[in-house]
TITORZA-154271 format. One line per field, with one value per atom (N, C-alpha, C): residue number from 1; residue in three letters; atom name; x, y, z. Coordinates in pm, 1 decimal, padded with zeros to 6 digits. Atoms other than C-alpha are relative to their C-alpha. Layout:
% TITORZA-154271
num: c(NUM,...) .
residu: c(ala,...) .
atome: c(CA,...) .
east: c(X,...) .
north: c(Y,...) .
up: c(Z,...) .
***
This chain:
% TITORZA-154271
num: c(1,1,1,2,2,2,3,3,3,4,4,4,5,5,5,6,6,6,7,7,7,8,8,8,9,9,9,10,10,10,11,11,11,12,12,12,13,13,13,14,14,14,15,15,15,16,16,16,17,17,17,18,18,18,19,19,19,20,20,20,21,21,21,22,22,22,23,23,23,24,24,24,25,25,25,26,26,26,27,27,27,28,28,28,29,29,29,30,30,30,31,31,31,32,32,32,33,33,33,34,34,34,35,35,35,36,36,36,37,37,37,38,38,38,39,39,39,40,40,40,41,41,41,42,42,42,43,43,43,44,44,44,45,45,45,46,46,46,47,47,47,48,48,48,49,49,49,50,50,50,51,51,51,52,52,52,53,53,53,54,54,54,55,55,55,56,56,56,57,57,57,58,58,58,59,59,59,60,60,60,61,61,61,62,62,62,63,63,63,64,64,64,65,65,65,66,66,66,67,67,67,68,68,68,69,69,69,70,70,70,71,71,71,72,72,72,73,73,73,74,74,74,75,75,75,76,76,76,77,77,77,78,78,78,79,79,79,80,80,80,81,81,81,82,82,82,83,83,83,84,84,84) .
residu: c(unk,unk,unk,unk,unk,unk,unk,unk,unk,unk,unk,unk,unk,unk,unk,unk,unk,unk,unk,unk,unk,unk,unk,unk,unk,unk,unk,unk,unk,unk,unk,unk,unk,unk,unk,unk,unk,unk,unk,unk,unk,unk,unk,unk,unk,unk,unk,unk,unk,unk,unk,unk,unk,unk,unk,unk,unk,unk,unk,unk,unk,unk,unk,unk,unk,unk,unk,unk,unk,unk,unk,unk,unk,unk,unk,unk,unk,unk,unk,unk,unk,unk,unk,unk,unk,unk,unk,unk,unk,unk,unk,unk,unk,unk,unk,unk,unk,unk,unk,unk,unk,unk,unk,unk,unk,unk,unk,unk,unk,unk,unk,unk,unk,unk,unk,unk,unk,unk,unk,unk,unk,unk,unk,unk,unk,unk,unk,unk,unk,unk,unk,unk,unk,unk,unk,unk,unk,unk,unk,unk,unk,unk,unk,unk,unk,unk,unk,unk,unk,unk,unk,unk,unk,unk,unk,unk,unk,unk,unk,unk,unk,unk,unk,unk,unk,unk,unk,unk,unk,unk,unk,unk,unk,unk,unk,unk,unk,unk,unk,unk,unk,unk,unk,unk,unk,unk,unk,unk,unk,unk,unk,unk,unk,unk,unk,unk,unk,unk,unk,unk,unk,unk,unk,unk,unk,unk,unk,unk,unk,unk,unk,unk,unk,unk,unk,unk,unk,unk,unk,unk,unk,unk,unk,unk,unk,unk,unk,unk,unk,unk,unk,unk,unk,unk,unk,unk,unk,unk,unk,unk,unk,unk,unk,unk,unk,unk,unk,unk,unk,unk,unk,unk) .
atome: c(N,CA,C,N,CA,C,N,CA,C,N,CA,C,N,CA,C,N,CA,C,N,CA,C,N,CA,C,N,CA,C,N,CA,C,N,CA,C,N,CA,C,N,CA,C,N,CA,C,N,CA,C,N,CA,C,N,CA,C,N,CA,C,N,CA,C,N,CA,C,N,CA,C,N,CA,C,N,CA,C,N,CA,C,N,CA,C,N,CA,C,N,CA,C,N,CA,C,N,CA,C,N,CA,C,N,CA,C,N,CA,C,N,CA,C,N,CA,C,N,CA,C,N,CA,C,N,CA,C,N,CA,C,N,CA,C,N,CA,C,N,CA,C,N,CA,C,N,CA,C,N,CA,C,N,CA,C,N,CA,C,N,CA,C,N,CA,C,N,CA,C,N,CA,C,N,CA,C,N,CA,C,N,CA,C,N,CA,C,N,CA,C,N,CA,C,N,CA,C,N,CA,C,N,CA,C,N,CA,C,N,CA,C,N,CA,C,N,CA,C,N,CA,C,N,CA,C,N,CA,C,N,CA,C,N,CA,C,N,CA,C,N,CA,C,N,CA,C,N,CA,C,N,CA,C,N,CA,C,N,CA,C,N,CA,C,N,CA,C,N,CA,C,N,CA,C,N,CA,C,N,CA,C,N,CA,C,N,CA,C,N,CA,C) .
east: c(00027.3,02538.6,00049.1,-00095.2,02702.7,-00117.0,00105.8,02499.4,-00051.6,00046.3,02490.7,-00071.9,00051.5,02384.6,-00138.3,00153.6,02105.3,-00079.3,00090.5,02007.8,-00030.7,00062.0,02026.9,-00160.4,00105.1,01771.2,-00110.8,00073.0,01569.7,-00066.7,00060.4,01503.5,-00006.7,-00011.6,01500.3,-00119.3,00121.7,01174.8,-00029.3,00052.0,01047.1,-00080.1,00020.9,01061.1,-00133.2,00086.1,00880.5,-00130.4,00109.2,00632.4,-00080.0,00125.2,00491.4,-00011.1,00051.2,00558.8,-00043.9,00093.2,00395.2,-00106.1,00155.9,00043.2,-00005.0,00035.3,00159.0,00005.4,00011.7,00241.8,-00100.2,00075.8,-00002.1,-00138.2,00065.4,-00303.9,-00108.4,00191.9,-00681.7,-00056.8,00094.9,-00950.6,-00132.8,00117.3,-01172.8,-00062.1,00086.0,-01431.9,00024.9,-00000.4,-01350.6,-00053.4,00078.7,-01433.7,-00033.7,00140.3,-01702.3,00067.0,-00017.7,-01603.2,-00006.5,00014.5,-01507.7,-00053.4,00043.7,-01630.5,00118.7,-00146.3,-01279.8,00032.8,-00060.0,-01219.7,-00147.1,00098.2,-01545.7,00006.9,-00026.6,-01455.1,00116.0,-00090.5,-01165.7,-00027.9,00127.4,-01413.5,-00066.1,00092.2,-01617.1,00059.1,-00094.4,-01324.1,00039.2,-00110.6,-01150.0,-00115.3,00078.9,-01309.8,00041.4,-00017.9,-01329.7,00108.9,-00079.5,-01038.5,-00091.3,00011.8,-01082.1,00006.7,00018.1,-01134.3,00184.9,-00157.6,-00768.7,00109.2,-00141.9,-00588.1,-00027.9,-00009.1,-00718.0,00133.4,-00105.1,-00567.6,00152.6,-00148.4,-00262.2,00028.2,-00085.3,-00199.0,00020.1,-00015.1,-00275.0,00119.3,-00127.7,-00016.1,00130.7,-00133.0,00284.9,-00028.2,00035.7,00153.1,00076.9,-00044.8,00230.3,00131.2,-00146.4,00526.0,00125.0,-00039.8,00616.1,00140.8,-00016.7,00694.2,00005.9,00063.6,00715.6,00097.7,-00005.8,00787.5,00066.7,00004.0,00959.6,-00086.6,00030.6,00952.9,-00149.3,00167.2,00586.0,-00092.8,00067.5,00479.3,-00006.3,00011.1,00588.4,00016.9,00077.6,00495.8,-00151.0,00086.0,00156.2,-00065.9,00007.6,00171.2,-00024.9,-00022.9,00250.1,-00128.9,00099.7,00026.6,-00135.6,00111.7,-00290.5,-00009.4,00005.2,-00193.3,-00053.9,00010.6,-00185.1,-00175.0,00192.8,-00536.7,-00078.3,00074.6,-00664.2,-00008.9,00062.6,-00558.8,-00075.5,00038.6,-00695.2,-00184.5,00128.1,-01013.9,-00105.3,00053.1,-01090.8,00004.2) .
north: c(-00129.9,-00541.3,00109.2,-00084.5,-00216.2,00049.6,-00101.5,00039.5,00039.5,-00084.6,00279.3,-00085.2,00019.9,00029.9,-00064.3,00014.6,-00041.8,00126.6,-00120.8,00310.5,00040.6,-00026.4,00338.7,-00109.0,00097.2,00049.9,00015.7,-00076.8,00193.8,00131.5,-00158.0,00531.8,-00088.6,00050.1,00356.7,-00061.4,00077.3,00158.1,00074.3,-00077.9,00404.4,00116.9,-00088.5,00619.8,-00101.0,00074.0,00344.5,-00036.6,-00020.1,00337.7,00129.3,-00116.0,00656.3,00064.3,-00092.2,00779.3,-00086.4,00092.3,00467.3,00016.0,-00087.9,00613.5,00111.1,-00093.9,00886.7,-00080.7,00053.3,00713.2,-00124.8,00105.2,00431.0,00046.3,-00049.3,00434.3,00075.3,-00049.8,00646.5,-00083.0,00053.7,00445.5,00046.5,-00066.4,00685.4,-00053.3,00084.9,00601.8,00091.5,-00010.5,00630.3,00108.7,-00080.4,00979.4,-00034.9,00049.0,00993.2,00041.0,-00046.7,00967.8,00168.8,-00158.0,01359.9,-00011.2,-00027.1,01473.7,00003.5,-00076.7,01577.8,-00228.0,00125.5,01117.6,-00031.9,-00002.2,01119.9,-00029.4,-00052.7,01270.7,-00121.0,00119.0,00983.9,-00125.0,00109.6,00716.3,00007.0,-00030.3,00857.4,-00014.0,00027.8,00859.0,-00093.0,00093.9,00573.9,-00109.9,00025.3,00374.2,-00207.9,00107.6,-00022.1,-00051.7,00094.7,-00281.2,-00030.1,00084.9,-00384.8,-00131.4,00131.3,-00723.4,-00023.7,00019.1,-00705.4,00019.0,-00069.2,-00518.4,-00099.1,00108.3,-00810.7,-00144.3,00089.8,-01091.5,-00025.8,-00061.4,-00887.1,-00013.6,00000.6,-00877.1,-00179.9,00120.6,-01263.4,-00041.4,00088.4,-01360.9,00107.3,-00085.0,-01098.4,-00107.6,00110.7,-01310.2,-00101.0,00134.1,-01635.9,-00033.9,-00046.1,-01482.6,-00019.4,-00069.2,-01375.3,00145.2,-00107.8,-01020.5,00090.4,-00086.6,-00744.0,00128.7,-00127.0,-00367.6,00051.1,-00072.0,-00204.1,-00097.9,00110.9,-00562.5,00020.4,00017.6,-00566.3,00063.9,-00129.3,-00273.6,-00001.1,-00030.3,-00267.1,-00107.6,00110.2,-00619.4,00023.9,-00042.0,-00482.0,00059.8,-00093.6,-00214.7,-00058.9,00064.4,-00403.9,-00088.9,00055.7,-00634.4,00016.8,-00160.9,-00364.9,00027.4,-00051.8,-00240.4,-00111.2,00093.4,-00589.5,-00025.2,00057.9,-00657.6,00064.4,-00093.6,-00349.2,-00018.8,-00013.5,-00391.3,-00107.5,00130.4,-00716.3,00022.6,-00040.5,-00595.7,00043.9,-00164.2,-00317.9,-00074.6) .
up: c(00057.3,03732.9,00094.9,-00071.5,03841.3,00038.5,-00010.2,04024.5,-00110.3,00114.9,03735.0,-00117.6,00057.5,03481.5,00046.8,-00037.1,03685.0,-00030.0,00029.2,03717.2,-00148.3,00162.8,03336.7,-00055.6,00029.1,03344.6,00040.5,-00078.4,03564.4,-00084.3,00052.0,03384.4,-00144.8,00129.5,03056.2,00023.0,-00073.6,03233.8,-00015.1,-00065.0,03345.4,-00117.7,00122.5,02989.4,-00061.4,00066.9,02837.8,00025.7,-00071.9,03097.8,-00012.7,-00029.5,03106.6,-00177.2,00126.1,02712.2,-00107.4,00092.3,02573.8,-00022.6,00011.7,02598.6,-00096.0,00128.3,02370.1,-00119.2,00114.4,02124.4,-00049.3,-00004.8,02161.8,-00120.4,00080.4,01889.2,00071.5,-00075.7,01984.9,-00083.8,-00030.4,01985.3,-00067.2,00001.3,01855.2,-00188.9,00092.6,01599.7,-00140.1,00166.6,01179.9,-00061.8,00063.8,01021.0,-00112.3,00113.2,00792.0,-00136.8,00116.7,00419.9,-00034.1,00014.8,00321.9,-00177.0,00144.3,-00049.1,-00062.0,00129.5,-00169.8,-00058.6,00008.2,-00159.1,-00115.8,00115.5,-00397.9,-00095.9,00161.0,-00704.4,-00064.4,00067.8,-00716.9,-00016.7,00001.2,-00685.2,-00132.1,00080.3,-00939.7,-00117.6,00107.1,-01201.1,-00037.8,00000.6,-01167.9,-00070.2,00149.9,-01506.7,00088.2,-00047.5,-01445.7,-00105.1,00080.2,-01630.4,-00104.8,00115.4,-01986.0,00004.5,00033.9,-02077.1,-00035.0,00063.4,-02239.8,00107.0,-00101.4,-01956.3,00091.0,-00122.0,-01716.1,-00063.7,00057.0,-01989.8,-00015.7,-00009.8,-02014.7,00168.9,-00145.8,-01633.2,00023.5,00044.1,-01641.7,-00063.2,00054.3,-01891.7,00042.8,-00083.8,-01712.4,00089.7,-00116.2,-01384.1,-00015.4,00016.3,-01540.3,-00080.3,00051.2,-01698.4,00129.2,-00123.1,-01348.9,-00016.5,-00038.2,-01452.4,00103.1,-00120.5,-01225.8,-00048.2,00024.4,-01280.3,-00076.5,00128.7,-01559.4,-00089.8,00022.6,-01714.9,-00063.6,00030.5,-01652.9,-00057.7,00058.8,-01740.5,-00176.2,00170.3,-02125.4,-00080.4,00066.1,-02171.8,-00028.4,00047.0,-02079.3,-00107.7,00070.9,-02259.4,-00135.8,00114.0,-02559.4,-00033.7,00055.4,-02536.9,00021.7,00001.0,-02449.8,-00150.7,00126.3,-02819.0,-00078.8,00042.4,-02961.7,-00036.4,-00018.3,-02826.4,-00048.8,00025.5,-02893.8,-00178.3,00103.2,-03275.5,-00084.3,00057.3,-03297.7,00022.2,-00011.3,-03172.1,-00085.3,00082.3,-03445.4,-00121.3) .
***
């Protein structure tokens, strides 16, 4: 190794040494649930019986995203008019 690419190795150490602490995670302890994360809790309605069946047969389809989506979709309606 030449001088100089030592010294690049050297300060290149050296960077990593001392500005790893900034970036490193804190330690500090989990703030407390705020109110505004609440209200989206409070909304969010549980799965239908149908919309679980429907994700099920996409699954075993092995759908996945447009695809999956307006197989759901489809068959959400299906269920729904078989329901009524």
């Amino acid at each position: 190794m030449t001088i100089s690419s030592r010294v690049a190795a050297a300060v290149g150490a050296s960077f990593l040494l001392f500005a790893a602490p900034a970036f490193a995670q804190t330690s500090a302890a989990p703030a407390a649930k705020s109110d505004a994360a609440a209200p989206m809790a409070k909304t969010a309605k549980p799965r239908s019986a149908e919309s679980m069946e429907c994700s099920k047969q996409a699954d075993a389809k092995g759908l996945h995203g447009k695809e999956r989506k307006k197989f759901r979709s489809e068959c959400k309606k299906e269920a729904m008019g078989k329901k009524q």
